[in-house]
N, CA, C and O atoms as a GROMACS GRO file, in nm:
protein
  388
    1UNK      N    1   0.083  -0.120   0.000
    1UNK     CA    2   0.000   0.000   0.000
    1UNK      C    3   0.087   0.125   0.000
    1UNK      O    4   0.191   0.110   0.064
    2UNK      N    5   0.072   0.231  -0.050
    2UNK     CA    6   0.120   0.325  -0.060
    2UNK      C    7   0.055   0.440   0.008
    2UNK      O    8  -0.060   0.409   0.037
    3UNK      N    9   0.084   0.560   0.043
    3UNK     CA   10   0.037   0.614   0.222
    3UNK      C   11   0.007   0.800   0.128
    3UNK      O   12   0.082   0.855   0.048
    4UNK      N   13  -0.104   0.840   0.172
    4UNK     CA   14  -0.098   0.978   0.113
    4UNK      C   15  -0.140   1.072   0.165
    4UNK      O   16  -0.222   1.042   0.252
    5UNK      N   17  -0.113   1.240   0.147
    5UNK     CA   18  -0.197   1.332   0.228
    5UNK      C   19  -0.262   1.381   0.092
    5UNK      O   20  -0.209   1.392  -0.018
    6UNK      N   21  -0.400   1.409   0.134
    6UNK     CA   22  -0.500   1.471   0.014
    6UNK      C   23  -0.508   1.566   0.062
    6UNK      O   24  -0.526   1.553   0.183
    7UNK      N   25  -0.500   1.734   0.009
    7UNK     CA   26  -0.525   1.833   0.024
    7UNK      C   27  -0.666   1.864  -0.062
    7UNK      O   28  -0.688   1.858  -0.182
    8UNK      N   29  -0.724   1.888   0.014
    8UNK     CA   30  -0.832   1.983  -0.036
    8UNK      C   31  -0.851   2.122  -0.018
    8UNK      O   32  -0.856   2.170   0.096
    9UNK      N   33  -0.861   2.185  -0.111
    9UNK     CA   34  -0.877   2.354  -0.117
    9UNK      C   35  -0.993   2.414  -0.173
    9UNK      O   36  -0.998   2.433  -0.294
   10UNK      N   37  -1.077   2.442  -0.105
   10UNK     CA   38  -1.237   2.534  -0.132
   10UNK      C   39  -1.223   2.607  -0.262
   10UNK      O   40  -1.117   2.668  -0.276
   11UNK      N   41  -1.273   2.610  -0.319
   11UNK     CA   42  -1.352   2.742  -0.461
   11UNK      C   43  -1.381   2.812  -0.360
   11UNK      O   44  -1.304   2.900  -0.321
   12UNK      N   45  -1.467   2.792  -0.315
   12UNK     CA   46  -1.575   2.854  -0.251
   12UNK      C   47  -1.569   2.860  -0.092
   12UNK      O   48  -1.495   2.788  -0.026
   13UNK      N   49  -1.659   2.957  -0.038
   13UNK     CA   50  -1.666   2.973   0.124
   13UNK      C   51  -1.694   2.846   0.217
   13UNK      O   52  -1.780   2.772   0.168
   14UNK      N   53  -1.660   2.817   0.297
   14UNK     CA   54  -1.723   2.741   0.378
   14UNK      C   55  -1.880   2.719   0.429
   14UNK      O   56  -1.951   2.621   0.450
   15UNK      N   57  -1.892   2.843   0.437
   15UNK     CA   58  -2.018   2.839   0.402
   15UNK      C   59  -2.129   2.798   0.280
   15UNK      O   60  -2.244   2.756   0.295
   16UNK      N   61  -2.074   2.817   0.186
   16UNK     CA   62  -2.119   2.780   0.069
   16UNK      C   63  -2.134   2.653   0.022
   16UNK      O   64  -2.226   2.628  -0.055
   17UNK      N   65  -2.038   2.549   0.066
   17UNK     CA   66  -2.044   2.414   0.107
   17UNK      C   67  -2.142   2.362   0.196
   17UNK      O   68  -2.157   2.240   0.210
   18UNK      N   69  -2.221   2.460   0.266
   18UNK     CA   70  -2.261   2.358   0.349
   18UNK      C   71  -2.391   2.288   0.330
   18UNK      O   72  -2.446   2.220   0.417
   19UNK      N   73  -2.431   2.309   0.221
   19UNK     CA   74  -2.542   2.192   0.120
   19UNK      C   75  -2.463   2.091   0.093
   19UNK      O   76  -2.508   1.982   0.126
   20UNK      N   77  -2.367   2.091   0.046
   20UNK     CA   78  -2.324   1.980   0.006
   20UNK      C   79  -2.235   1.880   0.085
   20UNK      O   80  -2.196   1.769   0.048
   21UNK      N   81  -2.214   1.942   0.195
   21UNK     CA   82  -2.144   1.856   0.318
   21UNK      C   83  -2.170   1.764   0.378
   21UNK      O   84  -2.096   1.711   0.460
   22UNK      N   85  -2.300   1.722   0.342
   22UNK     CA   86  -2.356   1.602   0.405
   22UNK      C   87  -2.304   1.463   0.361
   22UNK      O   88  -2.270   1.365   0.428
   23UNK      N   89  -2.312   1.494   0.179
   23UNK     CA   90  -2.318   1.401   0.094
   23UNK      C   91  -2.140   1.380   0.107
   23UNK      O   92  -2.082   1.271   0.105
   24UNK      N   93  -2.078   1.508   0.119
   24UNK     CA   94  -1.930   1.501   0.079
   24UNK      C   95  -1.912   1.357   0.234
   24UNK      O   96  -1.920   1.240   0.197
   25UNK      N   97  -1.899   1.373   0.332
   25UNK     CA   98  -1.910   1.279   0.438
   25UNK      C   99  -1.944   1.154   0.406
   25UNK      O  100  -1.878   1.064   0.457
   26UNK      N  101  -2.057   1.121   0.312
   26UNK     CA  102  -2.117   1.044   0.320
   26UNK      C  103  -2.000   0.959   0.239
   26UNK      O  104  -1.973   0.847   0.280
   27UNK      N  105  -1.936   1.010   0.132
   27UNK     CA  106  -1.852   0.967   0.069
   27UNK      C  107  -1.755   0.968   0.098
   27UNK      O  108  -1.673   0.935   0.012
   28UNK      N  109  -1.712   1.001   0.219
   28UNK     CA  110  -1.613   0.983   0.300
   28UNK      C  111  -1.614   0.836   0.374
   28UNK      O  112  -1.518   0.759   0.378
   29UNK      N  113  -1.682   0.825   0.403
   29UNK     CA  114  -1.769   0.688   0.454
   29UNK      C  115  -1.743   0.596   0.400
   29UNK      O  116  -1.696   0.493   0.450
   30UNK      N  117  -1.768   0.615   0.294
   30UNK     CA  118  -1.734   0.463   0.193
   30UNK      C  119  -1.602   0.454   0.197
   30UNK      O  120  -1.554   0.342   0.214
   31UNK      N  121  -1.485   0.608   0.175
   31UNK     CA  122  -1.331   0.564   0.186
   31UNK      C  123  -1.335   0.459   0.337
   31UNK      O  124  -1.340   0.336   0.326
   32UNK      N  125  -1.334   0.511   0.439
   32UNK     CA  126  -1.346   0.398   0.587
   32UNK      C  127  -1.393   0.344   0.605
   32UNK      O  128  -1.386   0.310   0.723
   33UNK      N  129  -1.508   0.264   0.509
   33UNK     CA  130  -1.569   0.131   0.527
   33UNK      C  131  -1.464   0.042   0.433
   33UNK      O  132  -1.436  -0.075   0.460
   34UNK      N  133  -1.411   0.112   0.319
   34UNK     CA  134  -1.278  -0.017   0.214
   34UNK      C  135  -1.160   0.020   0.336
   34UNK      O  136  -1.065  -0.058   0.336
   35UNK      N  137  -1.157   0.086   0.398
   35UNK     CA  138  -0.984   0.084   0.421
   35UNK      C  139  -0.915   0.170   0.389
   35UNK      O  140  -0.800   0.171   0.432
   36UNK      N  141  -0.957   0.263   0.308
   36UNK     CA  142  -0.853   0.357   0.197
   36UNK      C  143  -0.803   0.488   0.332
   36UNK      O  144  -0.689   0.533   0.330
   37UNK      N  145  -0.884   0.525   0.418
   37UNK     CA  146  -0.852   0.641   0.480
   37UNK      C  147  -0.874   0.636   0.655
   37UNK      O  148  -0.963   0.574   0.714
   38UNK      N  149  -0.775   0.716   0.712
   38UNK     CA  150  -0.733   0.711   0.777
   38UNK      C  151  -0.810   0.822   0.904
   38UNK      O  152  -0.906   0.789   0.974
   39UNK      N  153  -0.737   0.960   0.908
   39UNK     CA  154  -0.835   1.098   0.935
   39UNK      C  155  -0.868   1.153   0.822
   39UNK      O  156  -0.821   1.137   0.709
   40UNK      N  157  -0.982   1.245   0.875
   40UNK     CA  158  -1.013   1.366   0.784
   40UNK      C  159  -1.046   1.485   0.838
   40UNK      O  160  -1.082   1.464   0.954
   41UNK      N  161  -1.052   1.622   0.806
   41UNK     CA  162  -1.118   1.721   0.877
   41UNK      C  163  -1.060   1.855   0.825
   41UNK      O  164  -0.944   1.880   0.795
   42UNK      N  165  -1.171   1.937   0.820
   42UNK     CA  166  -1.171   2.102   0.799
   42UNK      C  167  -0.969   2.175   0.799
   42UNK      O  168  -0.893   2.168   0.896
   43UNK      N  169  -0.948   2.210   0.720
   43UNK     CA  170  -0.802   2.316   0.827
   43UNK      C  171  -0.874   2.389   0.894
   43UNK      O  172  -0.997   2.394   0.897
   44UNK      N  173  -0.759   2.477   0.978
   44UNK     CA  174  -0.805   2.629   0.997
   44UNK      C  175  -0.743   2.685   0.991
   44UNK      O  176  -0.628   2.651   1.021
   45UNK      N  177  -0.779   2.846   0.935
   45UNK     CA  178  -0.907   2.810   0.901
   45UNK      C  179  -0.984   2.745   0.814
   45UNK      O  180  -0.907   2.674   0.750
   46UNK      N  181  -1.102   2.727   0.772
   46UNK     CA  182  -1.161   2.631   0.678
   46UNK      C  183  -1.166   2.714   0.560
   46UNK      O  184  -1.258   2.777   0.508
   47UNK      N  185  -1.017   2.694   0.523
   47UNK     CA  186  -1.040   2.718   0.344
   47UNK      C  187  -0.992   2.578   0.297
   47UNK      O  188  -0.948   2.577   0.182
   48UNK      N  189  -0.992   2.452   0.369
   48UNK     CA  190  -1.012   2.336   0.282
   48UNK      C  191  -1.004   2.239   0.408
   48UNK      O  192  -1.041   2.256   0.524
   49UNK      N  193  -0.946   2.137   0.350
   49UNK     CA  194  -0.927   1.985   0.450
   49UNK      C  195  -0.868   1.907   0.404
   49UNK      O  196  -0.859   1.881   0.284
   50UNK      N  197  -0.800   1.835   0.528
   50UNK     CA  198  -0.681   1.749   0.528
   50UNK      C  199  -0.737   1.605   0.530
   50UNK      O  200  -0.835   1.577   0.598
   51UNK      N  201  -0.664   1.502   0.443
   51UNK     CA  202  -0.715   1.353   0.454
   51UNK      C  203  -0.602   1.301   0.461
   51UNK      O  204  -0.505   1.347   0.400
   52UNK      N  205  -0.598   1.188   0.544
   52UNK     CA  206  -0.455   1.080   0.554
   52UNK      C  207  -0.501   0.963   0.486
   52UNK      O  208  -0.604   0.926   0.542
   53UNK      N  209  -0.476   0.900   0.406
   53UNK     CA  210  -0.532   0.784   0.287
   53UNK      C  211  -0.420   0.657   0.240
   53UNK      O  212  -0.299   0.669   0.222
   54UNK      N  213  -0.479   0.572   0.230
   54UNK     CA  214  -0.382   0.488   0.136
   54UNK      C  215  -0.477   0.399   0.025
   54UNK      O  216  -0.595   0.367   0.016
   55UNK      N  217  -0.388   0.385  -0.033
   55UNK     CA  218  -0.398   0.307  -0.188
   55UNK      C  219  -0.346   0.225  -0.227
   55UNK      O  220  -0.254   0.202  -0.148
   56UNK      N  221  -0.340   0.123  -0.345
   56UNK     CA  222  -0.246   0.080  -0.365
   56UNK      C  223  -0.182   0.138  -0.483
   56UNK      O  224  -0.090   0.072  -0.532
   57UNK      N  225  -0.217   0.260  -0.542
   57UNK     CA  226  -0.132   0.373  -0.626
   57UNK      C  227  -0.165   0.495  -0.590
   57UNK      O  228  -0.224   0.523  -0.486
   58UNK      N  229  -0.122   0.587  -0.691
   58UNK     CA  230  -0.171   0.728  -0.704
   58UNK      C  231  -0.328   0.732  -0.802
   58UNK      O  232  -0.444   0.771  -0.785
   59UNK      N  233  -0.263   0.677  -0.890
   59UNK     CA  234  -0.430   0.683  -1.029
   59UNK      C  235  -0.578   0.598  -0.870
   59UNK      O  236  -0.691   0.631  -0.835
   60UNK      N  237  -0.507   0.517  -0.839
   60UNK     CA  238  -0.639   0.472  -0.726
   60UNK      C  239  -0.709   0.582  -0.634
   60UNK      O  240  -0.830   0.601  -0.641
   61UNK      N  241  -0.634   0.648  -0.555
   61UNK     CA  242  -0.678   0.755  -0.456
   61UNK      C  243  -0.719   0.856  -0.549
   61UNK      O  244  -0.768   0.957  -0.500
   62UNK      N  245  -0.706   0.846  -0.680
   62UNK     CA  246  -0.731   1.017  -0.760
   62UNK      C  247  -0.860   0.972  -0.770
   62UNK      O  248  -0.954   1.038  -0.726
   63UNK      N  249  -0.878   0.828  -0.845
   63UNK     CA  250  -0.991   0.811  -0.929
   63UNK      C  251  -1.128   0.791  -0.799
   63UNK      O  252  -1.246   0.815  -0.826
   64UNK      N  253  -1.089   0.750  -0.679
   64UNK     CA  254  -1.189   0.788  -0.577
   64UNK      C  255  -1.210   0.911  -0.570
   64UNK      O  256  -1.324   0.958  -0.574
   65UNK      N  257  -1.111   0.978  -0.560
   65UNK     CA  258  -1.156   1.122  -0.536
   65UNK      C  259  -1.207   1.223  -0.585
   65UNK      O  260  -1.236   1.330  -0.531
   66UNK      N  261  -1.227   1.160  -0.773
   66UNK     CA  262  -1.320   1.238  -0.858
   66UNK      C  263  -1.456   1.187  -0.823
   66UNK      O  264  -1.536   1.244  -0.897
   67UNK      N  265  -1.499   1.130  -0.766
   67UNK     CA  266  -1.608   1.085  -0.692
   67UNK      C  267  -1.677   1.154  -0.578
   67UNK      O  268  -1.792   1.127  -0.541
   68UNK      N  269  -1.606   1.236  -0.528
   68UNK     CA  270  -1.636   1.385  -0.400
   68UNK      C  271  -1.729   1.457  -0.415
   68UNK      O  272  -1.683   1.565  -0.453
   69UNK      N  273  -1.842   1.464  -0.407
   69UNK     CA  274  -1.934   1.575  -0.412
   69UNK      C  275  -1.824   1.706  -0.453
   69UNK      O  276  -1.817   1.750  -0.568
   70UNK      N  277  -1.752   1.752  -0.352
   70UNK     CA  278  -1.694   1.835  -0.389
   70UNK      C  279  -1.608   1.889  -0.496
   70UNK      O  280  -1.574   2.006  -0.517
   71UNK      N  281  -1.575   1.765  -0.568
   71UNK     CA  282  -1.512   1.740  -0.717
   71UNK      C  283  -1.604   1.729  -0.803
   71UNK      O  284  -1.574   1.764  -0.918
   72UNK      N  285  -1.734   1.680  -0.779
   72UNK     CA  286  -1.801   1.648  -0.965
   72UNK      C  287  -1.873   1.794  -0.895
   72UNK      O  288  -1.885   1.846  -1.006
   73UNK      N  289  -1.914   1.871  -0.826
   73UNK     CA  290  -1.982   1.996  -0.839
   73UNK      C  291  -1.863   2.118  -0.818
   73UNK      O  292  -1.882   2.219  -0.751
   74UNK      N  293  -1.756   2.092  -0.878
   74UNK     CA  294  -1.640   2.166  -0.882
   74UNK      C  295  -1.617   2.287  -0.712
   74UNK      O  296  -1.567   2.399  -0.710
   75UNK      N  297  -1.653   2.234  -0.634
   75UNK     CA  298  -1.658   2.292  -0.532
   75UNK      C  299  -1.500   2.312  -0.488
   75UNK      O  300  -1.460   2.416  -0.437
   76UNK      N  301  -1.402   2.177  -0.521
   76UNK     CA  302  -1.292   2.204  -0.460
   76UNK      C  303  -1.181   2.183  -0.552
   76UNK      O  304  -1.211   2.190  -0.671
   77UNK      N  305  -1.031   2.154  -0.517
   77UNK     CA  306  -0.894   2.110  -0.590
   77UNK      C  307  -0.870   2.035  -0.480
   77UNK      O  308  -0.902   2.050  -0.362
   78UNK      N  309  -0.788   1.922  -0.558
   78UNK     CA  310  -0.707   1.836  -0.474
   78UNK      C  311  -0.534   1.822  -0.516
   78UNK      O  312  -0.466   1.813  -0.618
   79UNK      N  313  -0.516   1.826  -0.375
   79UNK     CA  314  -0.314   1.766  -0.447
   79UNK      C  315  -0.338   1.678  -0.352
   79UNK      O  316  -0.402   1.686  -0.247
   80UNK      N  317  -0.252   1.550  -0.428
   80UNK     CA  318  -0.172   1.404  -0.378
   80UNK      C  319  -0.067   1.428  -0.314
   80UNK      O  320   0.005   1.504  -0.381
   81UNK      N  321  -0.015   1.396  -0.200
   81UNK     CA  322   0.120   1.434  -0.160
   81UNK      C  323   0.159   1.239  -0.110
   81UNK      O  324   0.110   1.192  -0.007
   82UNK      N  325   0.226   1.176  -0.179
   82UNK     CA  326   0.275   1.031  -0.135
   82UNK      C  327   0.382   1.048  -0.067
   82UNK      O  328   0.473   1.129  -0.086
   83UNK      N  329   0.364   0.929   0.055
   83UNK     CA  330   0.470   0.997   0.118
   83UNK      C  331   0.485   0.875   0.207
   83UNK      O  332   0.377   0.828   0.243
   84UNK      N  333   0.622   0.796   0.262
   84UNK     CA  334   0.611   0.654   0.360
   84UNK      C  335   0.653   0.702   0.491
   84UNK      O  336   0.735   0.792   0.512
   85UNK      N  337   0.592   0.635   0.576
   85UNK     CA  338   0.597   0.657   0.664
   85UNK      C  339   0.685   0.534   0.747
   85UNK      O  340   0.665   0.414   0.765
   86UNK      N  341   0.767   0.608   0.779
   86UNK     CA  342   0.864   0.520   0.868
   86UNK      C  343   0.893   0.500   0.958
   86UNK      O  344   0.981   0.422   0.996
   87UNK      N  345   0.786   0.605   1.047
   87UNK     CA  346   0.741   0.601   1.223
   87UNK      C  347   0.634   0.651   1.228
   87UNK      O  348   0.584   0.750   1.174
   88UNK      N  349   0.570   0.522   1.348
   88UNK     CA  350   0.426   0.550   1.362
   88UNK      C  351   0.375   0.539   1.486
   88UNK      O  352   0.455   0.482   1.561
   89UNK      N  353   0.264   0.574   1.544
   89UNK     CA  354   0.247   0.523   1.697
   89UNK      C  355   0.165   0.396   1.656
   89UNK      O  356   0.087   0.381   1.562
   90UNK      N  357   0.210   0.292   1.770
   90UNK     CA  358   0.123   0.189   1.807
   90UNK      C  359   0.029   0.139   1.733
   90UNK      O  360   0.014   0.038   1.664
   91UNK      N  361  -0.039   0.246   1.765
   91UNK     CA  362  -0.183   0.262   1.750
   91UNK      C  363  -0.262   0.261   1.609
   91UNK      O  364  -0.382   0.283   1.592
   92UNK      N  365  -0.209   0.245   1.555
   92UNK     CA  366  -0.199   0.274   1.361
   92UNK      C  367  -0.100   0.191   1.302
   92UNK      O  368  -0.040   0.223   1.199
   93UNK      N  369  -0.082   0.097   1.356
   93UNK     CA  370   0.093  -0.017   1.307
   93UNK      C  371  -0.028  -0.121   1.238
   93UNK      O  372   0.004  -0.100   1.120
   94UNK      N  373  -0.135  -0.212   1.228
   94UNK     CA  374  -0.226  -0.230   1.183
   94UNK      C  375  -0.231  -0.183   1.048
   94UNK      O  376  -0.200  -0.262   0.960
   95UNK      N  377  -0.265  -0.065   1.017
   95UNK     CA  378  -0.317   0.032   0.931
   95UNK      C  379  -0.216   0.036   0.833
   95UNK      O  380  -0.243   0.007   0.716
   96UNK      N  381  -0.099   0.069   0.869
   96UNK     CA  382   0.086   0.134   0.822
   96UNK      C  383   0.110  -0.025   0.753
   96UNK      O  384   0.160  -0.036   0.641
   97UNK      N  385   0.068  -0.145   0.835
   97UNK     CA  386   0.156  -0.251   0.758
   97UNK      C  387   0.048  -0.317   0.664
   97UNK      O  388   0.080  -0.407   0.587
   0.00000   0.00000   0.00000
């Protein structure tokens, strides 16, 4: 598996999202019911949000992620950042291997 940070960055206000925040979650959901993701949540301030993810490529985590509410209603941008992780707590050694 290969280990990633997804950046997400707003078009739009935070506020302006918040019709569509339900659904964006919801599809979040499905990443942590396969396995693919890890955390997620708002920056701050909320001009986007951070995801910790894995895959077993890059084209895999993209092609979920054109799937985002926030991507097919052009609400947001995403960057891939791949990256291994070579220390972890405990608590996530499960997850990492």
């Amino acid at each position: 598996m290969k280990h990633f940070i997804v950046e997400i960055t707003y078009k739009v206000s935070f506020e302006e999202l918040q019709g569509v925040l339900p659904s964006h979650r919801a599809f979040l959901d499905e990443g942590y019911a396969k396995g693919m993701l890890l955390m997620s949540g708002p920056q701050n301030p909320k001009t986007g949000g951070m995801v910790v993810a894995r895959a077993n490529n890059e084209k895999e985590i993209k092609e979920y992620f054109e799937r985002d509410p926030y991507h097919t209603k052009n609400l947001a941008e995403y960057r891939f950042v791949e990256f291994t992780p070579v220390k972890h707590s405990e608590l996530i050694k499960s997850w990492i291997e």
